[in-house]
N, C-alpha and C positions, 0 to 999 in steps of 0.2 A: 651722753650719760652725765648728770650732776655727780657733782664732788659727792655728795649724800647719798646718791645709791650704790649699791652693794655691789660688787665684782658677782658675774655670771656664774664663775664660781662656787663664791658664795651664797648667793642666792639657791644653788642646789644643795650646797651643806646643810645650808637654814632649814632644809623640808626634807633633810634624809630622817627617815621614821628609827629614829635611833631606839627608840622605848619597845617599838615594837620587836627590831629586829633584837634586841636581847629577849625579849620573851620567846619570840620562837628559835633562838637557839639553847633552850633552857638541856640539862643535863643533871642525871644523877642517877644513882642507885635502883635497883629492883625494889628493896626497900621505900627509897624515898618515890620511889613512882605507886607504892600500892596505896602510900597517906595522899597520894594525887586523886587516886580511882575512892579512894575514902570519902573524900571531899565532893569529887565530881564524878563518880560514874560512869555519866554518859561517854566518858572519854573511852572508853570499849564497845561504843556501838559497832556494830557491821557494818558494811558499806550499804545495807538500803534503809537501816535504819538512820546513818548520818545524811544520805542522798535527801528522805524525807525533812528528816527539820533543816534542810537546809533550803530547802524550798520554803517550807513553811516560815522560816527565820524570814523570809521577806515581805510576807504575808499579802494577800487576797484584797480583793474586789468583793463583796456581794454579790448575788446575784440582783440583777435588776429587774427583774419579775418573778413571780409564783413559780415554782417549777424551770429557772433558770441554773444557769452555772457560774459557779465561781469563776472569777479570773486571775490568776497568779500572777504576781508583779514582776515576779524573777521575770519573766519571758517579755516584761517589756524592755529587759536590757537595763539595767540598774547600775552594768556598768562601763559601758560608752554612752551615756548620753542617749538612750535608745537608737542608735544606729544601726542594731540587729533585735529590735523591738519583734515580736510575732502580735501579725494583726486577723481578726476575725477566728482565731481557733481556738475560743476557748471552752468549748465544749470537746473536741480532740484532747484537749492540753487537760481540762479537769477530768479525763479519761484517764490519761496518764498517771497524774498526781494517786488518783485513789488505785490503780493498781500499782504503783512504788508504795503508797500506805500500809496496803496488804500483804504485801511481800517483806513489808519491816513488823509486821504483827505475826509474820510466818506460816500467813495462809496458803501458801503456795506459790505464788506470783516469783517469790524468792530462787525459784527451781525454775527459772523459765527462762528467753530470751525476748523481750523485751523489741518488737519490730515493726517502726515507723513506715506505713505504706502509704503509697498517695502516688501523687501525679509528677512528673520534673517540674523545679521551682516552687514546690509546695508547704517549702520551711524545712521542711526535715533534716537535712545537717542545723541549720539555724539554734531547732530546739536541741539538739544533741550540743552544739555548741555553746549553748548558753548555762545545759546542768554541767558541764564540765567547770567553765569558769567560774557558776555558782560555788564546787566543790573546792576547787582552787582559791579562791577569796573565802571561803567560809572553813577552810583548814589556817587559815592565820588568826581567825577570830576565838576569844575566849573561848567563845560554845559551841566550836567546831573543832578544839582542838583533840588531836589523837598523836599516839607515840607509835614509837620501836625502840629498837635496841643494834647495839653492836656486840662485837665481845673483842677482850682486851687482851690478848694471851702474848708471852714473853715477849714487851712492851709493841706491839704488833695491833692495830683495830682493823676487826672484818667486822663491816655490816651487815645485818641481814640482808640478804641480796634481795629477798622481798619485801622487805621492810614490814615484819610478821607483828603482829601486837604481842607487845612482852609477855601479856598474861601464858601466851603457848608454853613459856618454861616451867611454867606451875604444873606439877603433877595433875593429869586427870582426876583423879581421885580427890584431891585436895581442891581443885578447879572450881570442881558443883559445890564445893562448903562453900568458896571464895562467893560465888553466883548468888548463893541462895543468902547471903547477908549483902550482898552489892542491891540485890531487886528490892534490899526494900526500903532503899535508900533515895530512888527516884521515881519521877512521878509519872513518866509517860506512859503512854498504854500498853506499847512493847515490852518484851520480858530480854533481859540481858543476859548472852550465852559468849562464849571464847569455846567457838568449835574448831577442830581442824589438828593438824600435827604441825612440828618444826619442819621448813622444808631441807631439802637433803645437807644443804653446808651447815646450817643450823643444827641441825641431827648428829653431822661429824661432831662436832667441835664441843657439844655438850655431851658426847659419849666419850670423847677422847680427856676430857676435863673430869667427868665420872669416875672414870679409871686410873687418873693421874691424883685426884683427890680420895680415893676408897670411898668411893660412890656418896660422899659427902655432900648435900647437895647444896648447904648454905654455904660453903666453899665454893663450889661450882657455881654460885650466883655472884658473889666476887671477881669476875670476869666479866660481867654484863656489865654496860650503861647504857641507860637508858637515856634517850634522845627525844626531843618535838621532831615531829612528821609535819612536814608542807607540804601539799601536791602540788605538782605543777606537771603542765603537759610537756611545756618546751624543755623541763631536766627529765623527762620519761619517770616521774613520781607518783605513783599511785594515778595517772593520766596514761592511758593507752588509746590509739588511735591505727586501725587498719585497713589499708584498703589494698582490694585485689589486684591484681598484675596479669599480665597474660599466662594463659595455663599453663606452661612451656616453664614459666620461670616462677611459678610458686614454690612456696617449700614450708610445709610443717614448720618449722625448727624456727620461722618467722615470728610463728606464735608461741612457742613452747622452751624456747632457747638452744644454743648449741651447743658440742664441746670448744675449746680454746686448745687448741690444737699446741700454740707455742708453750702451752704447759702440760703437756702429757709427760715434755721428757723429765719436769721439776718431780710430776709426784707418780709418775711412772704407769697410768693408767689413766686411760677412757672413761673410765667408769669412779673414778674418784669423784665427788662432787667438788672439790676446789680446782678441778682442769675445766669444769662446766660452765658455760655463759648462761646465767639467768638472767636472759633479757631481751627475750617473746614478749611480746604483748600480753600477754596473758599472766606473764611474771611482774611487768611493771607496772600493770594495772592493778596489782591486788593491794586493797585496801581503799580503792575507790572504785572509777568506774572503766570501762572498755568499749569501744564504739566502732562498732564494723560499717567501715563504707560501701554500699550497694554488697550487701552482706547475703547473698543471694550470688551472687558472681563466682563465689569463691569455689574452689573444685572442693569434689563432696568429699575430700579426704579432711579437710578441713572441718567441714560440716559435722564429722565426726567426732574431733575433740571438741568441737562446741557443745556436742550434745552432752560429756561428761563434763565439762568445764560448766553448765547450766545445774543438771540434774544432782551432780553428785559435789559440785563447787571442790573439782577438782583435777590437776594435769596432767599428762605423763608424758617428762619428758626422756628424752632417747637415754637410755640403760638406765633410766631413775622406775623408782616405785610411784604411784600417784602420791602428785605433791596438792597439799590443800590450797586452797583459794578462795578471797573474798572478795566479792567483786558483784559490781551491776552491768549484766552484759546488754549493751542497749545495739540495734545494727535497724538500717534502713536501704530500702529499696521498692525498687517503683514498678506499675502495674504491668508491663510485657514480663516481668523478672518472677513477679508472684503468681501469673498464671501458667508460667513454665511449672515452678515449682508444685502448684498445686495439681496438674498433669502428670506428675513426676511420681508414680507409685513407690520409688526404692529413696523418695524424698519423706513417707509418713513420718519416721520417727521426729525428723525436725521438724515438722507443720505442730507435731502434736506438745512439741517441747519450746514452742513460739507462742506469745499472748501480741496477738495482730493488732494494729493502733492506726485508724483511717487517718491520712491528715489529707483532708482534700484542702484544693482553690478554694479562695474568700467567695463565699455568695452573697455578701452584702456589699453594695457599689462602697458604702463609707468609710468600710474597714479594707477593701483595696484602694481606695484614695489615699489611704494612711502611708501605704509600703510606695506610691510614685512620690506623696508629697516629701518623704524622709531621702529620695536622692532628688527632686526638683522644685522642691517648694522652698517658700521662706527666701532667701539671699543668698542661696548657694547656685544660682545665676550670675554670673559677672555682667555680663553684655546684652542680656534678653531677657525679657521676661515670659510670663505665662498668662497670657489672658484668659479672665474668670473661666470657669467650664473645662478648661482644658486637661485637669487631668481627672475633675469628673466625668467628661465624654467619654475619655479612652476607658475610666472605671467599669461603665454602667457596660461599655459593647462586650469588655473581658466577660464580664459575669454572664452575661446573655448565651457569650458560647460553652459557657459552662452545667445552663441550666436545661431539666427537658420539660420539652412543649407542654404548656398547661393545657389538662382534659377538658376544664371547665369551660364552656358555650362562652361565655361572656367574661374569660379575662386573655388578655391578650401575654406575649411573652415579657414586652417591656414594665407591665403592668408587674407581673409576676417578680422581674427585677425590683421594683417599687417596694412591694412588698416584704421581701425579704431583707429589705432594706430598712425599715419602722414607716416606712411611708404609707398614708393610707390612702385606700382605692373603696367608694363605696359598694356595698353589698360584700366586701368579705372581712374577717373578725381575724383578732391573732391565732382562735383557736381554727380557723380554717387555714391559716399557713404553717401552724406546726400540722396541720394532718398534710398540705402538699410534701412540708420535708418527708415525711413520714410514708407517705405514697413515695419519694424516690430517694432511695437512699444512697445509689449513686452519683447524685450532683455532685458535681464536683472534683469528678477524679478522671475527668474528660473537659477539656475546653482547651484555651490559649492562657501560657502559661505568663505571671506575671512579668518573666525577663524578657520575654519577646516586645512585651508593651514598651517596658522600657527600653528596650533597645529602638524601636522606634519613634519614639518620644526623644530621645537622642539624636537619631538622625534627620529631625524635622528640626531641630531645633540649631544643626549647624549651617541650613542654606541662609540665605540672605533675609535681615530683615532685623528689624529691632524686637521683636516680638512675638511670638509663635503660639497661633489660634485653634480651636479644637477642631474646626476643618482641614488646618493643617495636618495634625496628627492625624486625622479620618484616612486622609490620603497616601500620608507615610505607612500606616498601618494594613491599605487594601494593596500598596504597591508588595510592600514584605511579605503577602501573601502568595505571590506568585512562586516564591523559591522559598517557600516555609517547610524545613528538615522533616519537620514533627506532624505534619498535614499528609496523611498515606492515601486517600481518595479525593478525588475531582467533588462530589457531593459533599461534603464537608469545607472544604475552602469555597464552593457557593453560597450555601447556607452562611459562612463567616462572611462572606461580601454582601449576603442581605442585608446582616446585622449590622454592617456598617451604615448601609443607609437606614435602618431603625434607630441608630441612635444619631444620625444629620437629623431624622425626622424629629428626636427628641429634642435637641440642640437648637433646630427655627424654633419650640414653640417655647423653650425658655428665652430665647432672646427677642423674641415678638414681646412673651410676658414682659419683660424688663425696659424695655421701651413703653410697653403700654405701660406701666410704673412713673416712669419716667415723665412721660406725656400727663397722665395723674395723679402729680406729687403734690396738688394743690390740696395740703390736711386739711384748711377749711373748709374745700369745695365737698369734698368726701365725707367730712363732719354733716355739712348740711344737707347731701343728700339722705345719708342715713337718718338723721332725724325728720326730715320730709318723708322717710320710707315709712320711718315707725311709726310718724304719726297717723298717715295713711290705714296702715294696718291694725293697730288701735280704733279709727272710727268704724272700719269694716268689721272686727269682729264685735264689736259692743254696737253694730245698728247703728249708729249716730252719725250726722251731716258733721259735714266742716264746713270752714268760714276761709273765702278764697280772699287774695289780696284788698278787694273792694267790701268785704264783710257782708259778703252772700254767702247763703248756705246752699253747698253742693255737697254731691255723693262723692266719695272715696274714689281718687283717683287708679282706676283699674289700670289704663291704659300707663302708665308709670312703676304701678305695682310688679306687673308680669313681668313688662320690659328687665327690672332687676331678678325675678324670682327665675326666669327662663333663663340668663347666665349663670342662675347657681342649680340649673339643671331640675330644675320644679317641674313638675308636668301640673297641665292644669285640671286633671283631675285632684290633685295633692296640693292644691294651693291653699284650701281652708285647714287643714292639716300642721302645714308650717306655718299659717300667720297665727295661730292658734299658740303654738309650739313655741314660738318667737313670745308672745304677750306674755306666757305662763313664763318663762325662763326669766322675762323682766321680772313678773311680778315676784318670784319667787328670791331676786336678786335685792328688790326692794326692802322686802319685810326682812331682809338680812342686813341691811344698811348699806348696800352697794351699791354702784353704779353700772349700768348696762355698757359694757366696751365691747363694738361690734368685729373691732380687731380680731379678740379672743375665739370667735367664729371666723375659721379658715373662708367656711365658705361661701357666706352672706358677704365676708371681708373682698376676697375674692370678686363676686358680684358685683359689687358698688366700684369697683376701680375700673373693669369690664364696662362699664355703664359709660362714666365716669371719662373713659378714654373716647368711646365711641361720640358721648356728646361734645369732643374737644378735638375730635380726630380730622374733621376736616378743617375745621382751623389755625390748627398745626402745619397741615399738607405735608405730609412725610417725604407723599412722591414727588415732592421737588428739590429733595435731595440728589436724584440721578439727575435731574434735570441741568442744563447747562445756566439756567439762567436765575439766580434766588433775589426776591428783594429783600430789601434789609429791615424788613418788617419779620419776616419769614425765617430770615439768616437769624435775628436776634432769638426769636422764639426756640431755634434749631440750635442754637449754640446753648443755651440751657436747658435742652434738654442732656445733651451732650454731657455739659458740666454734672447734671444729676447721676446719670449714670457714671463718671467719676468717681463721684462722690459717695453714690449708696451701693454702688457695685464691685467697685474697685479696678475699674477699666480705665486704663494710660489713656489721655488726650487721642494720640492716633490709635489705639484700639477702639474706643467709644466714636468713634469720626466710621472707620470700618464696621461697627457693629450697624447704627447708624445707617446708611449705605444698604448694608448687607437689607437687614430689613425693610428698608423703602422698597428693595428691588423686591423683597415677597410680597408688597403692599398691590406695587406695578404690576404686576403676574397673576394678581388677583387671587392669593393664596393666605391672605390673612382669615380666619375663623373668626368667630363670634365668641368662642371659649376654646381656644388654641389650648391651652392648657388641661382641658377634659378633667376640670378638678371634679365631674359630678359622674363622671362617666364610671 
């Protein structure tokens, strides 16, 4: 450390949020908090009307096409750095959002329990964890902030034990006046209400202040101060979090609160509420939110004050009268758990007092590539890396065992992955893969879950080696298959071990592609056939000879023509069709002042490189890679190919030496295709 930098110390003084934390320790009066609610309003939202703009406070994606869905930024983690990012749900997730919208406009949703179903490893604490922290970061901010109150009796402060919004000390009656000049002070769609009663300590202590004051009640507000509210889950602040235990050691009083036993003898009764523990979950969640874990588990005594803690936003705890409550009761659990419950006749009331929220597996390979790349991509490697592919292979096999077999004659299952993915496969449209989602609506909520992948993406990655290939993982992932927890019949872990080899099969023919890439990186050579092609199909469609090197005039080279249109999957009854199709697309790119880029066409692009490798392919001699004996004509040739792959691919020196290799040996074996890639198919 230089003389000039700051003691370690210091350095954390310099960045303690001094400004903030005086704002949220602010204090004063019932008075001085109603020129608060004067000013700002929305500081009395309910808890689903502040859950909603808290969400919205981070604001949306668009949709990316006609008829798509929003994607909410909260849930890509806004605040670790996406670390607990949610990838591919955002039609589950814009499900959500719009019934917490509706439940803060008080269409019903607000009376309900709120329950994330799906598969294990399918996000759902994730999301549950993330509107928490939302709610927790957006209670410090100006536009989240909300109060309570304490009271201050012979120099003595008790806090609301539930931290109630002040407005409850305002008479009912005087309440709705307060209401109906607060709503028309803001501008959201929701209408602002302060329902509910004081709960029991709060009820003593403004009764017993009534009677000490001769029910004076501007006197009796002279013991309140009002205080900023922070949630947080780790002080148990308007954050409640519960999960079941074995049934032997549940107990009500978990959620609802107990007596305090070491003060029965102070105030001489059970049933006093200052001998009571307010501090159930269900007590220290009020005022935000509450999150049942595997909320399905819980024995049905339970299930019972859930049902008034939803319907009636209200709890009873042991010798108290129902205490009010505001609160977003969110609980999740997965499918063996919901088809008990749904079997369960003496379970109706709670099915009917549940709004169900699917959160299946990612069906698209790119947006499960997202959740392996966030723990193995990037440099969070020390000592290995990842060769290309490798955790899209493992991507594309997850999603396979998730999806079911396509009906259609002519689309295969990996095709179907493709598609689901923006990739396109000829002969089907986007609107024929929303109607596959739409024929099966349970994709999804069945297959291999994504922590099994990474678990074994893990354990391929600690045997020996400087670098770990998506063969690798293939094999890591068919070995974990044999003692896989979550796999209950022999037929299903088969079916997984095909799919392994469906996606080795997908994996040769990206790496074939990439070599053949590689092998025809020459942009000239490729330029000039494509210009040789157009011109070709130019004098075919307009009748006309051409003029060969010696300035004779011949016919249109046929035998050249096909050769490219047959790798881009032409048949030749359709050949006058597409050179047609090709002329008019120039012609039309012309009279716009453009230039024809054959690139921009996948798969004319595609063709000419196909071509392009095949007229270069023996003079490369790939298969003398396995061979023991290369000349240095061959070696040189071989070593740039190598370095291209490097270079366009992002393959290490000895990965592209192995890819390399690997491919000669499909070369030798006589398993190269003509269009390995089936871009026409």
């Amino acid at each position: 450390m230089s003389e000039q930098d700051p003691s370690l110390y210091d350095l954390a003084l310099d960045r303690f949020p001094r400004d903030e934390y005086a704002a949220l320790g602010w204090e004063g009066s019932l008075r001085e908090y109603l020129g608060v609610v004067e000013q700002r309003p929305l500081v009395i939202r309910n808890a689903w009307q502040r859950l909603l703009d808290m969400v919205e406070s981070h604001g949306c994606h668009a949709p990316e096409r006609k008829g798509g869905w929003r994607r909410w930024k909260l849930f890509e983690d806004p605040f670790d750095g996406g670390r607990d990012a949610v990838f591919g749900l955002d039609e589950p997730l814009a499900r959500l959002v719009r019934t917490i919208r509706a439940g803060a406009l008080g269409y019903g949703p607000e009376k309900r329990i709120l329950l994330l179903h799906g598969p294990v490893g399918s996000a759902k604490s994730t999301i549950a964890r993330l509107l928490k922290r939302g709610l927790e970061s957006y209670s410090k901010s100006d536009a989240g902030a909300l109060y309570t109150f304490s009271w201050v009796i012979d120099g003595e402060t008790i806090p609301s034990p539930m931290n109630q919004e002040p407005l409850l000390l305002v008479p009912e009656e005087a309440r709705r006046a307060l209401e109906e000049r607060i709503n028309r002070r803001h501008d959201r769609a929701y209408r602002l209400r302060v329902d509910g009663d004081l709960d029991p300590v709060s009820r003593y202590y403004f009764r017993v202040l009534m009677e000490r004051h001769d029910g004076d009640w501007n006197k009796v507000m002279d013991h309140v101060r009002v205080r900023r509210l922070t949630l947080s889950e780790a002080d148990r602040v308007g954050i409640g979090t519960f999960q079941p235990k074995d049934e032997k050691n549940q107990d009500s009083t978990e959620l609802t609160g107990d007596v305090n036993y070491r003060l029965i003898a102070k105030y001489g009764s059970d049933s006093d509420p200052r001998a009571f523990n307010f501090d159930g979950e269900f007590n220290v969640a009020n005022r935000g939110l509450l999150e049942f874990v595997e909320v399905l588990k819980l024995d049905v005594a339970f299930l019972y004050d859930l049902l008034g803690a939803s319907q009636e936003h209200s709890i009873k705890p042991k010798k108290f009268a129902q205490t009010s409550i505001d609160e977003v009761i969110i609980g999740h659990t997965n499918e063996p758990e919901y088809r008990k419950l749904q079997s369960n006749e003496l379970m109706e009331a709670f099915r009917d007092r549940t709004i169900k929220i699917d959160v299946p597996y990612n069906l698209a390979t790119c947006d499960e590539v997202s959740i392996y790349d966030r723990q193995f991509g990037g440099d969070r490697l020390r000592s290995k890396t990842l060769a290309p592919h490798t955790l899209e292979i493992a991507a594309l096999w997850s999603v396979m065992t998730r999806l079911e077999d396509p009906t259609h004659p002519n689309l295969t299952l990996l095709q179907k992955a493709k598609l689901y993915s923006g990739e396109e496969v000829q002969g089907f449209s986007a609107e024929n893969v929303r109607e596959m989602r739409a024929a099966c609506p349970r994709e999804g909520m069945d297959g291999i879950s994504p922590r099994y992948v990474q678990d074994r993406i893990a354990a391929a990655l600690v045997v020996d080696g400087d670098h770990v290939n998506p063969l690798q993982v293939l094999e890591s992932m068919a070995d974990g298959l044999g003692h896989h927890s979550l796999i209950s019949n022999e037929e299903t872990r088969k079916r997984y071990t095909q799919l392994i080899g469906t996606a080795r099969e997908e994996y040769d023919e990206i790496v074939k592609h990439e070599v053949q890439l590689a092998v025809a990186a020459d942009a000239e050579a490729i330029d000039r056939l494509c210009a040789k092609y157009v011109d070709n199909v130019k004098a075919y469609t307009t009748h006309e000879l051409m003029l060969d090197d010696h300035g004779r005039e011949r016919e249109p080279d046929e035998r050249l023509m096909r050769s490219i249109e047959e790798k881009a999957g032409i048949p030749d009854a359709r050949k006058d069709d597409f050179r047609h199709e090709i002329m008019n697309y120039i012609a039309a790119l012309h009279l716009e002042g453009k230039t024809f880029d054959f690139r921009k066409n996948q798969r004319l692009r595609r063709a000419l490189e196909l071509k392009l490798f095949e007229d270069q392919r023996d003079a490369v001699q790939l298969t003398s890679l396995i061979s023991s004996v290369v000349d240095p004509n061959t070696q040189s040739r071989i070593d740039a190919i190598r370095d291209r792959l490097a270079n366009r691919f992002g393959y290490t020196r000895d990965a592209a030496e192995e890819v390399l290799r690997y491919v000669a040996d499909l070369f030798a074996r006589g398993e190269a295709k003509d269009d390995p890639r089936e871009v026409a198919a």
